[in-house]
C-alpha positions as CSV (number, residue, x, y, z in Angstrom):
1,X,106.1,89.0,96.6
2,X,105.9,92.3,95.6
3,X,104.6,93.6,99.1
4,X,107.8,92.5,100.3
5,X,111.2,94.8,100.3
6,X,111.7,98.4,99.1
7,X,109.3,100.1,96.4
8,X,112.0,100.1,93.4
9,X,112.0,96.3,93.9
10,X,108.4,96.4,93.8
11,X,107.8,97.9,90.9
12,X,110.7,96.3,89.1
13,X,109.0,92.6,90.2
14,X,105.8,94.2,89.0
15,X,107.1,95.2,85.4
16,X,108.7,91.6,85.1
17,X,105.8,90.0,86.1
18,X,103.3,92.2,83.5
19,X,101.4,93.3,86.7
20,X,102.2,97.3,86.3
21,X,103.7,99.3,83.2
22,X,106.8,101.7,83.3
23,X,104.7,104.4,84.2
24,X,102.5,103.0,86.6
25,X,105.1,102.0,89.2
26,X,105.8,106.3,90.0
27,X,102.1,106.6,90.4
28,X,101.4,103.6,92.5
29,X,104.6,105.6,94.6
30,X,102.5,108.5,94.7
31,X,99.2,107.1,95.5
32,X,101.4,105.4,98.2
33,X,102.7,108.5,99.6
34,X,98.8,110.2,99.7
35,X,97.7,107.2,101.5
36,X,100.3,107.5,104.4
37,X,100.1,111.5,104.6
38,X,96.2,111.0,105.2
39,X,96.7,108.5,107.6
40,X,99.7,109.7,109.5
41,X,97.6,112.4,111.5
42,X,94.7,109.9,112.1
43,X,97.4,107.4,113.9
44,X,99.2,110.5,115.6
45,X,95.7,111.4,117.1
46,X,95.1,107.8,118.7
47,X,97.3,108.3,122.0
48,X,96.1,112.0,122.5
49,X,92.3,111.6,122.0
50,X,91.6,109.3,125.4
51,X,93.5,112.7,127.6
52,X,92.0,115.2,125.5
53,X,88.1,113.2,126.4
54,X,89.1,113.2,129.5
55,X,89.8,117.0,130.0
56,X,87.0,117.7,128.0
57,X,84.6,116.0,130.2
58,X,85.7,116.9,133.3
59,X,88.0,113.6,134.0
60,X,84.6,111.6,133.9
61,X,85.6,108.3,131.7
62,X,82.2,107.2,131.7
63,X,81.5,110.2,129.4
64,X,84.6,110.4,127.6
65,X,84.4,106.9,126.7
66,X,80.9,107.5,125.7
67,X,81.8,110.4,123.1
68,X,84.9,108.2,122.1
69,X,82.6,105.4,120.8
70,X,79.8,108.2,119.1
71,X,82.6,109.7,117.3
72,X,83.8,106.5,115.9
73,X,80.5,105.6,115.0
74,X,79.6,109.0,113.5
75,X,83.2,108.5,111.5
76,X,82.3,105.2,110.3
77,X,78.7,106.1,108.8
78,X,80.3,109.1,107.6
79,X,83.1,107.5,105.8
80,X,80.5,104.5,104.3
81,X,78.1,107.1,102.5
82,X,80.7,109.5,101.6
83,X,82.6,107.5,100.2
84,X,80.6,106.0,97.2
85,X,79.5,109.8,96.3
86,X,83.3,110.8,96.3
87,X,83.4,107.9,93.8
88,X,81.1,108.8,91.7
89,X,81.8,112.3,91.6
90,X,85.6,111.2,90.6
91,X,84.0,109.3,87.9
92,X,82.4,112.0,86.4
93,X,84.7,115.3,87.4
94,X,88.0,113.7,87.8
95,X,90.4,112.0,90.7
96,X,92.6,115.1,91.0
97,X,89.5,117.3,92.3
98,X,88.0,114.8,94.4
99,X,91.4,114.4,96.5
100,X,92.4,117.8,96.1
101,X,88.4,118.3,97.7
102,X,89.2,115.8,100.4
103,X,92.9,116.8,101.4
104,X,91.4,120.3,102.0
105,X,89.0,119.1,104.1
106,X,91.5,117.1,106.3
107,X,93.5,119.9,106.3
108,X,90.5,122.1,107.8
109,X,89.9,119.2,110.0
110,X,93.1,119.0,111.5
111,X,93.3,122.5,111.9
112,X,90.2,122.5,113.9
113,X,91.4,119.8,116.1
114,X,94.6,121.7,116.6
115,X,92.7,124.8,118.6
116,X,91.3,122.4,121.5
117,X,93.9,122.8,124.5
């Protein structure tokens, strides 16, 4: 399958099969490599986030867990309207602004979330 093994296999599989031209297979990389670089911080923020609720609420778990569960809901309605706006607005001013627009903000994000103690 072609989810199986490294990504030159992949996209070799993929040109024999018809599924992905020449070209296609260094851009599928690249999408790829975006995908993992904006989820890489998200996963690294998992094991700090229950401590950091903690400290922030005075070690009271009842509110900690509280705020945990508002910010994933907040992030989840967030992500479900912004997401069909970000696709129309790459349909009509382009991919490369729209993740250019949304890397920046992840970048602002993360740099926010790196001042808390």
């Amino acid at each position: 399958t072609l989810l199986m093994g490294s990504s030159k296999e992949a996209g070799r599989l993929g040109q024999e099969r018809g599924l992905i031209g020449a070209g296609t297979a260094w851009q599928l990389r690249r999408v790829l490599l975006l995908s993992f670089l904006t989820v890489l911080p998200m996963a690294m923020s998992i094991p700090v986030t229950p401590g950091l609720m903690l400290a922030a609420f005075g070690n009271s778990a009842q509110k900690a867990s509280y705020f945990t569960g508002v910010m994933s809901l907040v992030s989840g309605l967030v992500q479900s309207i912004s997401n069909p706006l970000f696709g129309q607005l790459s349909d009509i001013r382009g991919r490369k602004l729209v993740v250019l627009i949304s890397l920046s903000a992840a970048v602002f994000d993360y740099l926010l979330l790196s001042t808390f103690p």
